[in-house]
N, C-alpha and C positions, 0 to 999 in steps of 0.2 A: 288207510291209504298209504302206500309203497310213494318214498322220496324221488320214487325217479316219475309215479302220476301227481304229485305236486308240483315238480319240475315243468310238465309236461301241460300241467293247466296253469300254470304263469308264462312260459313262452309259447305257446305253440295250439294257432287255431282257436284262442278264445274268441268270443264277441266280436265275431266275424258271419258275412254272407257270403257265399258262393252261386254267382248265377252260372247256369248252365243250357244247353240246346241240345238236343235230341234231331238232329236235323233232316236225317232220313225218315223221322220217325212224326214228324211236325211236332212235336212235343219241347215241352222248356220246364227247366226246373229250378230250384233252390235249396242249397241247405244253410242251415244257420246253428251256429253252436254259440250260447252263452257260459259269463263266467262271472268273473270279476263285475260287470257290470250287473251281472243278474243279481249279484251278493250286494251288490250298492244298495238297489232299488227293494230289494227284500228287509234290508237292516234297519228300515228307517220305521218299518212297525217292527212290535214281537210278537211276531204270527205265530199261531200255534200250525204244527205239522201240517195237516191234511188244506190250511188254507197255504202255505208255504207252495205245496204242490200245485196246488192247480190253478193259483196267481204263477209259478213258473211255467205252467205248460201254456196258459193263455200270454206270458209276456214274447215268449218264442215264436207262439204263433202268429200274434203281432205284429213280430220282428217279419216271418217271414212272409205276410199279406203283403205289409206295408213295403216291404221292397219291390214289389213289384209296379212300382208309381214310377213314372218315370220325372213327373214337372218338376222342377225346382220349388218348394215350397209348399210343395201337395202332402198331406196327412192321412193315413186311415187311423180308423177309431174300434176299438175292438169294447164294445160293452155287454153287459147283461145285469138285467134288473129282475127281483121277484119280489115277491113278497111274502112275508109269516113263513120265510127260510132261512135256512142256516145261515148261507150268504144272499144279503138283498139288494148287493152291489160290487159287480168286480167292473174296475175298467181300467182300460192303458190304451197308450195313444203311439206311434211311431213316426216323424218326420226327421227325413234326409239325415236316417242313421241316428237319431235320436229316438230313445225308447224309457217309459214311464209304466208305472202300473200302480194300482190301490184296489182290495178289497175291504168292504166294510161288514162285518159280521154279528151274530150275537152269540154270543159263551153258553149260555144257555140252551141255547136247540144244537149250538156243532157240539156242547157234550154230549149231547143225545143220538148222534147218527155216527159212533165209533171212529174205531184209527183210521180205514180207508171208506170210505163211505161214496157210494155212487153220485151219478151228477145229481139224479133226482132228489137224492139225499140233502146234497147242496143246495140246492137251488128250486128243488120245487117246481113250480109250473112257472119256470122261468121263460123268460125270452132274451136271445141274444140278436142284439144290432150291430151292422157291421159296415161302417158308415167310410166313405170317401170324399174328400175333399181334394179338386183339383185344383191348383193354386192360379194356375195362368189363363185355364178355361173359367174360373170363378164359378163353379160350378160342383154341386156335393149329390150323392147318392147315396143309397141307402137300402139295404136288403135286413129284413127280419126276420128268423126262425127259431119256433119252439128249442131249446136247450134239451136233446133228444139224444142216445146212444149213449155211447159206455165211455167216452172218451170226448173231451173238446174238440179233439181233431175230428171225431166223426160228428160233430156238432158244426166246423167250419165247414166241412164238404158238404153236406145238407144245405148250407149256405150258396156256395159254388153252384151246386145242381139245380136249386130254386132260384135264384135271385138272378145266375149268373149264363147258367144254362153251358157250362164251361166241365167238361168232365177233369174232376182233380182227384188225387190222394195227397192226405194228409197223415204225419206221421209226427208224432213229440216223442221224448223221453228225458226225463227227469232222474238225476244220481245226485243224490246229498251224502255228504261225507261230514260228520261235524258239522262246523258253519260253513260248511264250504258244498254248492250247488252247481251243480252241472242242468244246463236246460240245450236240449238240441232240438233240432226238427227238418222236416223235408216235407217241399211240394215238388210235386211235380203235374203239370196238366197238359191237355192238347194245347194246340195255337190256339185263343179267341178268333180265330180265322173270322168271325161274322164281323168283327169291329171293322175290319179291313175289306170289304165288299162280297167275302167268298161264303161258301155255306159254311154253318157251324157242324161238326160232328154229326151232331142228332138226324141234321137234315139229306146227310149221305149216308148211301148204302155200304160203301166198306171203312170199316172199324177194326179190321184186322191191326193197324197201325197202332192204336190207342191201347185194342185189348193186351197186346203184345206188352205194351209200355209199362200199364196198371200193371200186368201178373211182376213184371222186372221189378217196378217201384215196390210194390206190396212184400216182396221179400226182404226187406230190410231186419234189420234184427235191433231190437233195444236197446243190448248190448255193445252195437255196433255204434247205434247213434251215438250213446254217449260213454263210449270209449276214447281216452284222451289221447290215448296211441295212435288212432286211426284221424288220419288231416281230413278235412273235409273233398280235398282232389281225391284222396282215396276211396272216399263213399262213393262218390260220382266212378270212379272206375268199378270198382267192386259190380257197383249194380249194372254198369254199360258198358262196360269196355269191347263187346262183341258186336257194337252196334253200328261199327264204320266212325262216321265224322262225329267226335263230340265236342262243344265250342264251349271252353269254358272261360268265366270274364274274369280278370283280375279280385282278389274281395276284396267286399268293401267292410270299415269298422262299423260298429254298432258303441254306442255310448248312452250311459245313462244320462236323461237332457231332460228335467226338471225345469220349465219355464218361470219357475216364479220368482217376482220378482218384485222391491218397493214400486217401480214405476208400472211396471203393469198391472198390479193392481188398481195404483191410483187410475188408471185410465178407465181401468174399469168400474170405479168406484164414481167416478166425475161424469157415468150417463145418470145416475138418482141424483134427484133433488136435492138442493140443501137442506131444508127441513126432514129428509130421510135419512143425509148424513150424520146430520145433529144427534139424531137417537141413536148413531151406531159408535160414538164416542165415546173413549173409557176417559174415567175422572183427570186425564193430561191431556184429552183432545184429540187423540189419535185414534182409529179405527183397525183393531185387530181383525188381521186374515188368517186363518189355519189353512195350511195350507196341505192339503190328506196326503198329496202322493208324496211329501221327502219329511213330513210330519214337523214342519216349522210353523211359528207363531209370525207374521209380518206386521210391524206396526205402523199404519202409514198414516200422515199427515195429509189430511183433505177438506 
């Protein structure tokens, strides 16, 4: 890495979103580029490579689901479970610009499935859950799909198309440099137009608008995404700038947001019984919490 691309990933467009509108086009999008935050939430295991990658491409994607919440205090939840797999637990969670992640693995089956290994490799006859929580509506959803394609991202979209019935593209790319990881990514989809009274896509005859959108969005390049030279208002032109009105929003930051804490544990520790706490006490009385995603020990008094 050239002094002027470490330059250029300590000021410039790191762990950031970019919302954007497609407006002639009914379509909206997002890019999001991590850095320094991505390297926070990675350090706190010693991941071997290939789970390094695709805990970064699932923390991006993440990043860029969950911004698309608008409540104050709403979360998505980005998981997948398997079992007698390499990995039989990745998850990370994103609320209002706070972003976490944890995969838990075994040594013995990821040396078995090489340096890059496919998802099925990973994960097996995995399932990914992709869960929402409204904060103000009190209210969570939930869509599930097979862990299917060559990529996360086309493991999110699959999600989109079933759960959501929302035509998307999704796109990640991952550059590790040394200790130092670049995670980007871009959605872009039609309007949910049905949440709002109108038809969805599906249920209209012209698609010219969308198809148009998907072949612009699909050209992006890997290279591009995670090019540290290129700002995120640049992707956004690169791919639309032919396209009339484009409305792009202020970014917002992204930060690694680890909730744990002595007191929330104890809160959560004070719904079990006393007689359940009692056994969970080490020989001073206190009940030890590990805590997976920043890999701390919490001792709390209960």
């Amino acid at each position: 890495m050239t002094s002027k691309e470490e330059n250029l990933l300590e000021d410039g467009g790191q762990d950031q979103v970019l919302a954007f509108t497609v407006t002639a086009r009914n379509a909206r999008g997002r890019f999001v580029r991590l850095g320094p935050t991505l390297d926070a939430i990675l350090s706190a295991h010693d991941y071997p490579g290939p789970i390094k990658h695709i805990l970064s491409e699932a923390l991006v994607l993440t990043a860029i689901m969950g911004s698309l919440l608008k409540e104050v205090g709403s979360q998505l939840t980005f998981q997948i479970q398997a079992e007698g797999a390499a990995i039989d637990l990745l998850v990370c969670d994103y609320r209002m610009g706070e972003l976490r992640g944890y995969a838990r693995y075994d040594e013995e089956r990821l040396a078995g499935v090489g340096a890059n290994p496919s998802l099925t490799a990973l994960f097996g006859e995995g399932y990914l859950a992709v869960t929402f929580d409204l904060a103000e509506a009190d209210e969570r959803y939930q869509g599930i799909v097979r862990v299917e394609g060559d990529t996360l991202s086309e493991a999110c979209e699959a999600y989109f198309s079933q759960s959501e019935q929302v035509p998307t593209i999704l796109r990640a790319g991952i550059r590790s440099e040394g200790a130092r990881t670049i995670a980007s990514g871009m959605l872009v989809q039609h309007f949910p137009d049905g949440e709002e009274g109108k038809a969805r896509l599906e249920a209209r005859s012209d698609t010219l608008d969308w198809e148009h959108v998907a072949v612009l969005a699909s050209s992006i390049r890997h290279d591009e995404l995670v090019d540290p030279a290129l700002s995120l208002e640049q992707l956004v032109w690169r791919l639309f700038h032919a396209e009339g009105e484009i409305r792009v929003e202020p970014a917002s930051s992204v930060k690694r947001g680890c909730r744990c804490t002595s007191e929330h544990f104890k809160n959560v520790l004070m719904r079990f019984a006393d007689d359940e706490r009692a056994t969970m006490r080490d020989s001073d009385g206190f009940v030890p919490v590990d805590c997976a995603f920043c890999s701390k020990v919490f001792r709390v008094a209960v």
